[in-house]
C-alpha positions as CSV (number, residue, x, y, z in Angstrom):
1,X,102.8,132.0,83.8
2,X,101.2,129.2,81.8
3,X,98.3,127.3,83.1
4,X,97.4,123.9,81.3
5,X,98.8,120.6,80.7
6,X,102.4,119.9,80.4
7,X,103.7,119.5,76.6
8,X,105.8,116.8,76.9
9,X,107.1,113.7,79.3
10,X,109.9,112.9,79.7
11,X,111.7,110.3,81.5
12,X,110.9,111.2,85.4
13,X,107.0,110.9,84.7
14,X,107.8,107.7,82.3
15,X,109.9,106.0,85.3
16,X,107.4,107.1,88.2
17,X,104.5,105.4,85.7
18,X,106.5,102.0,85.4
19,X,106.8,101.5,89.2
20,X,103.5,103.0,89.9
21,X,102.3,99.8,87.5
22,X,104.2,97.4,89.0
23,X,104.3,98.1,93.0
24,X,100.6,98.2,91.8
25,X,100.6,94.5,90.7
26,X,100.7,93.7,94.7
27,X,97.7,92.8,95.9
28,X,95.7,90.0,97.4
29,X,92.7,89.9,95.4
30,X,93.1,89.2,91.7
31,X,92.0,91.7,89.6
32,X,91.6,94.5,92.8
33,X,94.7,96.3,94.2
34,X,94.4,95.9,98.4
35,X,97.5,95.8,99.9
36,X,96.8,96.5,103.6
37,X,99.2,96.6,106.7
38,X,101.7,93.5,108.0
39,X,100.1,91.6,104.7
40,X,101.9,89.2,103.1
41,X,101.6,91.8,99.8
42,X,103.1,94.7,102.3
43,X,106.0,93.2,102.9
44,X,106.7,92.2,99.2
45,X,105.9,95.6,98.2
46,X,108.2,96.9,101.0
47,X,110.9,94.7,99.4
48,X,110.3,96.3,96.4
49,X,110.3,99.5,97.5
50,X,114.1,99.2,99.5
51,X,115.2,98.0,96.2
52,X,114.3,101.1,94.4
53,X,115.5,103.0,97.3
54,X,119.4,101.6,97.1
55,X,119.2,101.6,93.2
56,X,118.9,105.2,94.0
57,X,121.4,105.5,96.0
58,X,120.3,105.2,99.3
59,X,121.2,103.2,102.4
60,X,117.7,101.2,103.2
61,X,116.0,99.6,106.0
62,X,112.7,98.6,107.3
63,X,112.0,99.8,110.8
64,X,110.2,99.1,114.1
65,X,106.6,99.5,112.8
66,X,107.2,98.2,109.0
67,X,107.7,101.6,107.3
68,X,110.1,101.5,104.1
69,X,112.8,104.4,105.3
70,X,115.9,105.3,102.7
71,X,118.4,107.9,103.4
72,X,120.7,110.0,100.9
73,X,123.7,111.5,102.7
74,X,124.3,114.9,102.3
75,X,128.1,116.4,102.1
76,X,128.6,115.8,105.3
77,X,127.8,112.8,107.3
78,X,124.8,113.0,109.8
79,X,123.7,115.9,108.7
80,X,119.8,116.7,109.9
81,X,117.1,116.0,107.0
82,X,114.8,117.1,104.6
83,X,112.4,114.1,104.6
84,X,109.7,113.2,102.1
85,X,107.5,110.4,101.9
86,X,103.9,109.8,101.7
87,X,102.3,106.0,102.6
88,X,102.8,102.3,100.3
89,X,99.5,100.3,101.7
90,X,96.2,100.9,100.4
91,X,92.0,100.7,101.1
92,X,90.5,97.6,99.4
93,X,89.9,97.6,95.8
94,X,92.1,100.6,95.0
95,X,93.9,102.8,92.7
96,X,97.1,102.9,92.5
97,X,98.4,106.3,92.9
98,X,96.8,107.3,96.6
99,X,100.5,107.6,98.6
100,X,103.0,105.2,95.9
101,X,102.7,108.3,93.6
102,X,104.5,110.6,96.6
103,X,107.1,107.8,97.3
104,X,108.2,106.5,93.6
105,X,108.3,110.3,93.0
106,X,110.8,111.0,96.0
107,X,112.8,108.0,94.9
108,X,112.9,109.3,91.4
109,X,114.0,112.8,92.5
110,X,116.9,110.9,94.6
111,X,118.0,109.0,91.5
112,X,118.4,112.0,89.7
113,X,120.3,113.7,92.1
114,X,122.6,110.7,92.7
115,X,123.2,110.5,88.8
116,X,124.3,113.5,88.6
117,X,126.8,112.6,91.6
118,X,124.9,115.9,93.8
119,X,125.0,115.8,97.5
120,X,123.4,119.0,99.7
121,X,124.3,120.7,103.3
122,X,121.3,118.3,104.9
123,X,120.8,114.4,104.2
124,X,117.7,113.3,102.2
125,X,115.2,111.1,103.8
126,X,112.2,109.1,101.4
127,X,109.8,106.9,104.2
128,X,107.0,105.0,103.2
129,X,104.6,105.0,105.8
130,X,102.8,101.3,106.4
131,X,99.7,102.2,107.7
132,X,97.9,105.4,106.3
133,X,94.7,104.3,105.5
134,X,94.2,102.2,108.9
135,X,92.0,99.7,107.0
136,X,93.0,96.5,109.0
137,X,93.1,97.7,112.6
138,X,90.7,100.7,112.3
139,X,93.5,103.0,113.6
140,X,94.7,105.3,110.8
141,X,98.7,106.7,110.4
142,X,99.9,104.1,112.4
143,X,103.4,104.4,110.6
144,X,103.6,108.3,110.6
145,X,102.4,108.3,114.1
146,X,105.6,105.4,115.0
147,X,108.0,107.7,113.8
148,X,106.2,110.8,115.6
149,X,106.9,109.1,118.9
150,X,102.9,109.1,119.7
151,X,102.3,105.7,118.8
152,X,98.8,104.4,120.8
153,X,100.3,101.1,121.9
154,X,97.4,100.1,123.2
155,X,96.4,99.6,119.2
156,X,98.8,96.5,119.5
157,X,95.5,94.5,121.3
158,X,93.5,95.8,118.7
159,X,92.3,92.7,116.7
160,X,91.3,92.5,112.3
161,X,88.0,90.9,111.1
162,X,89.5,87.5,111.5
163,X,90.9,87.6,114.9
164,X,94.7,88.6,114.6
165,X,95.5,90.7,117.0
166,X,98.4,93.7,115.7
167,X,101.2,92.6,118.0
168,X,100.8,88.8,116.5
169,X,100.6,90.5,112.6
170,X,103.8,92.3,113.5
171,X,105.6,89.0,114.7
172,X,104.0,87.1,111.4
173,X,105.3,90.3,109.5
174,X,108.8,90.3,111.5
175,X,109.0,92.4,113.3
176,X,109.0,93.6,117.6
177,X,106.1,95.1,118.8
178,X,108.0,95.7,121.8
179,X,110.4,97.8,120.0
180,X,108.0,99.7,118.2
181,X,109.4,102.8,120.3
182,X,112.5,102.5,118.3
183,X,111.2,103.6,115.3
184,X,110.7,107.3,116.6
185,X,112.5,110.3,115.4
186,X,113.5,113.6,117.2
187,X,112.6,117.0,116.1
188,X,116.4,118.2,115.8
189,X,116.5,115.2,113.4
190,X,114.2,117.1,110.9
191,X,114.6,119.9,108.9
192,X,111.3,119.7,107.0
193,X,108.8,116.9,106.3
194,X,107.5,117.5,102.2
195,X,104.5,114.9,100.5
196,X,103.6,114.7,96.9
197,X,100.5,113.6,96.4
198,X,97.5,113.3,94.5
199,X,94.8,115.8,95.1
200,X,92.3,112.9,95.4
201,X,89.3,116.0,94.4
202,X,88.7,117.9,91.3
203,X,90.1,121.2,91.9
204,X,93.1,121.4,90.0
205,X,91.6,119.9,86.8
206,X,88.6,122.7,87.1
207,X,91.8,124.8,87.3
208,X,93.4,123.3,84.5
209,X,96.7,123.2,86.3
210,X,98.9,120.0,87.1
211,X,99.9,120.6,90.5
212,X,99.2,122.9,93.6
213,X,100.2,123.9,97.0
214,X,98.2,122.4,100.2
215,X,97.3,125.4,102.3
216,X,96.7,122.4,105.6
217,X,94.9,119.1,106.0
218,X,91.7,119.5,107.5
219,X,90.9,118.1,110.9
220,X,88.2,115.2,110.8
221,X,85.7,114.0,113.9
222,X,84.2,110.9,113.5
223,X,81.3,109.2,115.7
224,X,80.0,106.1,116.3
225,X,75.7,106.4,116.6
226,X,73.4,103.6,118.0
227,X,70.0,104.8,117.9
228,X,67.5,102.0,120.0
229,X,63.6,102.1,119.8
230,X,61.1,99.0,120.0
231,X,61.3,95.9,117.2
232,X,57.8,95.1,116.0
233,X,55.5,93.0,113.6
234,X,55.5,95.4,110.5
235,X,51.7,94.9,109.8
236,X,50.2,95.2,113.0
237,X,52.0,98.0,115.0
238,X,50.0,101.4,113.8
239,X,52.8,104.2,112.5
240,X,51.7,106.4,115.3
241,X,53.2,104.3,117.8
242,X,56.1,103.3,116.1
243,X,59.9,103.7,117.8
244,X,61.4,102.6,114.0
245,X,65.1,103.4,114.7
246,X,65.4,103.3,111.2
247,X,63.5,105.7,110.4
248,X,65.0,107.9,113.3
249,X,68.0,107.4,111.8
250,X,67.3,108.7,107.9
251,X,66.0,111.6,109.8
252,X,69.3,111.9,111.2
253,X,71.4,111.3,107.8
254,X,69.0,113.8,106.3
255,X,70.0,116.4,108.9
256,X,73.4,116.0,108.8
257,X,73.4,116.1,105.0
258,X,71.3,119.3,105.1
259,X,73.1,121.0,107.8
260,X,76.3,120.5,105.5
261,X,75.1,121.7,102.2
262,X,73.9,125.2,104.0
263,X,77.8,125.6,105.2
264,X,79.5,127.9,103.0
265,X,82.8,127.2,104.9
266,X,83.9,124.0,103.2
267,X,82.2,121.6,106.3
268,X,81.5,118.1,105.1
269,X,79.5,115.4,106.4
270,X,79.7,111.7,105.3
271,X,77.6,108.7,106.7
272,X,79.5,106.0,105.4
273,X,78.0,103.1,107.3
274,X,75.0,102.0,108.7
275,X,73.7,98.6,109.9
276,X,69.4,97.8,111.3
277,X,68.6,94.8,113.4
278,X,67.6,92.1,113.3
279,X,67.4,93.3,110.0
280,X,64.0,91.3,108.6
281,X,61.4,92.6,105.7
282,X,58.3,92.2,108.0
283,X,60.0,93.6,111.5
284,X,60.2,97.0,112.5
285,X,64.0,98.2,113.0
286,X,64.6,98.0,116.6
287,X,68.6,99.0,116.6
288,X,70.5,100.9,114.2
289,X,74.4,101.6,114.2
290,X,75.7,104.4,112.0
291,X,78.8,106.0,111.9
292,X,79.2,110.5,111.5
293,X,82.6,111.9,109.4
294,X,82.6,115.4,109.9
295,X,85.9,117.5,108.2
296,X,86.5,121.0,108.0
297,X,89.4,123.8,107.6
298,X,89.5,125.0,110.7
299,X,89.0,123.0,114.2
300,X,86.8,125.9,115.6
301,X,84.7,125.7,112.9
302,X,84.4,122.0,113.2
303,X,84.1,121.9,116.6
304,X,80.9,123.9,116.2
305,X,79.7,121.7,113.1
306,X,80.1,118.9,115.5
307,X,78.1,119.9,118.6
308,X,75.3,121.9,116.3
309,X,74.7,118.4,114.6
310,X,74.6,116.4,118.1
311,X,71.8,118.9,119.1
312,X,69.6,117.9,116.2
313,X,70.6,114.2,116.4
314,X,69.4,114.4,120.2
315,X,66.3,116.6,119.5
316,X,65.3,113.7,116.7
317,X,66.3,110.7,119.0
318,X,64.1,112.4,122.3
319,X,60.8,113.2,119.4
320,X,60.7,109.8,118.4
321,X,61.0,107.9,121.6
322,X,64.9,106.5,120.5
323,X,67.7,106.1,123.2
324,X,70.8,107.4,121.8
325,X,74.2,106.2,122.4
326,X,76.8,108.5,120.8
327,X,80.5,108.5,120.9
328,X,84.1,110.0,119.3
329,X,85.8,107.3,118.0
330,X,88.9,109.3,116.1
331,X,89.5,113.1,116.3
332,X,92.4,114.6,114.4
333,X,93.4,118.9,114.6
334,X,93.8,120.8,111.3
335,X,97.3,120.4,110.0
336,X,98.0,124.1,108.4
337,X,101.0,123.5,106.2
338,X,104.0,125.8,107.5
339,X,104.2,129.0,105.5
340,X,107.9,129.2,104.5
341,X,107.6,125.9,102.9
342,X,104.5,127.2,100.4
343,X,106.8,129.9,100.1
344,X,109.4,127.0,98.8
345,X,107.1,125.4,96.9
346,X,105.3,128.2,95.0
347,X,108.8,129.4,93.6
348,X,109.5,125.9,91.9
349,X,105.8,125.8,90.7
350,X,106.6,129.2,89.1
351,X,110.1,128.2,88.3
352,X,108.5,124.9,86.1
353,X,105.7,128.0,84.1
354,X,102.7,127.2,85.4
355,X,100.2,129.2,88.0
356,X,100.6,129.4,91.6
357,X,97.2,127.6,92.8
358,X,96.3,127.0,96.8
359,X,94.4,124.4,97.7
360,X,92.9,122.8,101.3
361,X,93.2,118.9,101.9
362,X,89.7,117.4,103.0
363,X,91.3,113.8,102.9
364,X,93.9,113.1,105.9
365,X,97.6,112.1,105.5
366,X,100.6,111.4,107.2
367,X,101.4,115.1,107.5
368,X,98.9,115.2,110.4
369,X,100.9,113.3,112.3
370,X,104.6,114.3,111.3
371,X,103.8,118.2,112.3
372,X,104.4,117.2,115.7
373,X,108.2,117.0,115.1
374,X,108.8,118.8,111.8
375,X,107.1,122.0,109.7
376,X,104.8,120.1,107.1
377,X,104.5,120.9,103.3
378,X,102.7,119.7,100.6
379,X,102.5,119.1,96.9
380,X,99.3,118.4,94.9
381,X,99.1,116.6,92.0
382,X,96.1,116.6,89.8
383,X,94.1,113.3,89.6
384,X,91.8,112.6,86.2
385,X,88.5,113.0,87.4
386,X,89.1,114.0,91.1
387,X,88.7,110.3,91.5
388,X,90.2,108.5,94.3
389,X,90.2,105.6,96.9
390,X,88.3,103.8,93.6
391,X,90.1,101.4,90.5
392,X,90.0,104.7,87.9
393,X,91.7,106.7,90.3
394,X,94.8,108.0,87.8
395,X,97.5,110.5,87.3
396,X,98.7,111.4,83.4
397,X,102.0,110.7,82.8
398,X,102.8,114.7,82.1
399,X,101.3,115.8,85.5
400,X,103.2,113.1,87.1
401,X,106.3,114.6,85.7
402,X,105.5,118.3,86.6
403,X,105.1,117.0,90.1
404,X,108.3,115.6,89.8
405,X,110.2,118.0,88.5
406,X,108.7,120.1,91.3
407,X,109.5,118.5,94.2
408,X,113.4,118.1,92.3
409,X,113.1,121.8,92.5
410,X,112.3,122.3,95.8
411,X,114.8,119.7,97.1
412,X,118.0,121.7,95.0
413,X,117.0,125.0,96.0
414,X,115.6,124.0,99.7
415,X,116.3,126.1,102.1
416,X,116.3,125.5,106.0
417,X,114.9,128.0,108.8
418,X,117.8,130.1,110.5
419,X,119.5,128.1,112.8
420,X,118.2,124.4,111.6
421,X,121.4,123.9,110.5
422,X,125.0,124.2,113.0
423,X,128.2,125.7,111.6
424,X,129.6,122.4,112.0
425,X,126.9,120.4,109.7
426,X,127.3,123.4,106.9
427,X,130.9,124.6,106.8
């Protein structure tokens, strides 16, 4: 086996590169790449995208909930599918490989097989999921959940920071929201669901190896935490009698951050907002709103993380004389990625001369919500840095083609569970 860079790129990596470039030239803010759900840049992107998809070879359409769905027919027509995809919108000021990298690259994989005038025994599915990162409506895999058939439509009231409701985007964009239902897929339908995408971490490059195989996406908990004491003049109220919830709440970040470095089990703990009223130099903070993302491998292990850290956020709220409000806002189960599709993907990866390398997901993708009608596999591809969600986020050119040429491997060679596909379908 060979572990190290890629010698050469050829023309799958070259391709995927263009189109990476110019699907990211979309974006509302000049000089910034945000391209977020039933935007005005989504849609052109998704335009883009269908283009791609029939210069490929695919029939195209946009459905019910905006995703970007192309299908390649296999030798018979109607046959179930292997589908790939990965998500087309992005957080604000992004890169531009977080999801586009694992749809250009199942586009490209398509193209080659339709070049060479190949069909399989199963169809070929690429979707592009429209909501991933649920930046607009604070609701994440809103596409891959659509096509799932566990859409929350009770999102639809849910409103952006400047008042639009979803159902009124999805007119504006086009679309039904009462049809939103029609978008979802049945689990006969599926033979597999496979994503290629970047690792979004620095693993592989410690490894020195271009891609690797996702072992499951880890589970996340995240809580919404109002701590409320007593606003005062900051030069007359002695420290001793202080109810700072500002101070309560540092305690709080500390303890989380602490409890988290101690965890040898890959636990993680992220306080990623935080906001004191009335917010003057000379008053004493009496509110503060902060927000808990807790992720780990397992969702026992989480589950524990999660009510071992409440504990200590009570215990700090009842010492300081703070009242505590604390609540679940989004809970999502481990996704373990099915073990006959590692199996799959580790004989291409060995096939292509380079090291078999396992690897958890801390971030979340759409695989968490496709395993509830398909077996989920996944291929990562290393990232420079282990920088992601951030402008230098970036994939060379030779890893990009590995990946490819990967996934193409897995596709030719795929092969169903026993009895996924009927006499009828395979001859």
């Amino acid at each position: 086996m060979v572990a190290g860079n890629a010698v050469q790129t050829t023309s799958l990596g070259e391709e995927i590169g263009r189109r990476i470039n110019e699907l990211g030239a979309i974006s509302e803010e000049v000089g910034k790449l945000t391209r977020i759900y039933l935007s005005k840049e989504l849609r052109e992107a998704a335009d883009l995208i269908l283009g791609w998809m029939r210069e490929a070879g695919m029939s195209a359409h946009l459905d019910a909930i905006g995703n970007v769905c192309g299908r390649y027919e296999g030798e018979r027509p109607g046959a179930p599918c292997l589908m790939l995809g990965s998500h087309y919108d992005t957080v604000r000021d992004a890169g531009k490989w977080d999801g586009p990298l694992g749809v250009i690259t199942a586009i490209a994989c398509v193209a080659d097989l339709n070049r060479r005038g190949k069909r399989l025994p199963f169809a070929i599915e690429v979707v592009g999921f429209a909501d991933e990162e649920g930046v607009r409506f604070a609701s994440t895999l809103l596409g891959s959940r659509a096509v799932t058939g566990t859409f929350d439509e009770s999102v639809l009231n849910t409103r952006d920071r400047d008042g639009v409701s979803m159902r009124d985007a999805l007119i504006r964009f086009g679309l039904d929201p009462d049809h939103i239902g029609a978008a979802a897929r049945a689990r006969g339908e599926l033979l597999a669901y496979l994503e290629l995408h970047i690792e979004q971490g620095p693993v592989l490059e410690a490894q020195n190896l271009p891609v690797g195989i996702v072992t499951a996406i880890a589970g996340a908990t995240r809580l919404a935490a109002r701590l409320t004491g007593m606003a005062g003049h900051a030069g007359t109220v002695p420290m001793a009698l202080r109810r700072d919830a500002l101070a309560g709440t540092a305690e709080c970040i500390g303890a989380i951050e602490q409890f988290c470095r101690t965890d040898a089990s890959g636990l993680v703990g992220t306080v990623g907002y935080i906001h004191a009223k009335p917010g003057a130099t000379n008053v004493i903070p009496g509110e503060v709103s902060f927000t808990i993302d807790l992720r780990a491998p397992t969702d026992m292990h989480r589950k524990r993380a999660v009510a071992d850290i409440v504990r200590q956020i009570e215990a700090i709220a009842k010492r300081r004389q703070l009242v505590l409000q604390l609540d679940v806002t989004h809970e999502n189960r481990t996704a373990p990625c099915a073990p006959w599709l590692k199996e799959q993907i580790a004989k291409a990866i060995g096939a292509e001369g380079f090291s078999v390398f396992e690897l958890p997901s801390g971030a979340g993708h759409d695989g968490m919500a496709m395993i509830d009608i398909a077996d989920v596999g996944m291929i990562f591809v290393r990232c420079r840095g282990g920088i992601s969600h951030h402008p230098d986020e970036h994939v060379e050119l030779a890893d990009a083609d590995t990946g490819a040429r990967v996934l193409l491997r897995v596709i030719e060679n795929f092969r169903p569970r026993d009895g996924q596909l009927s006499p009828q379908v395979t001859g």
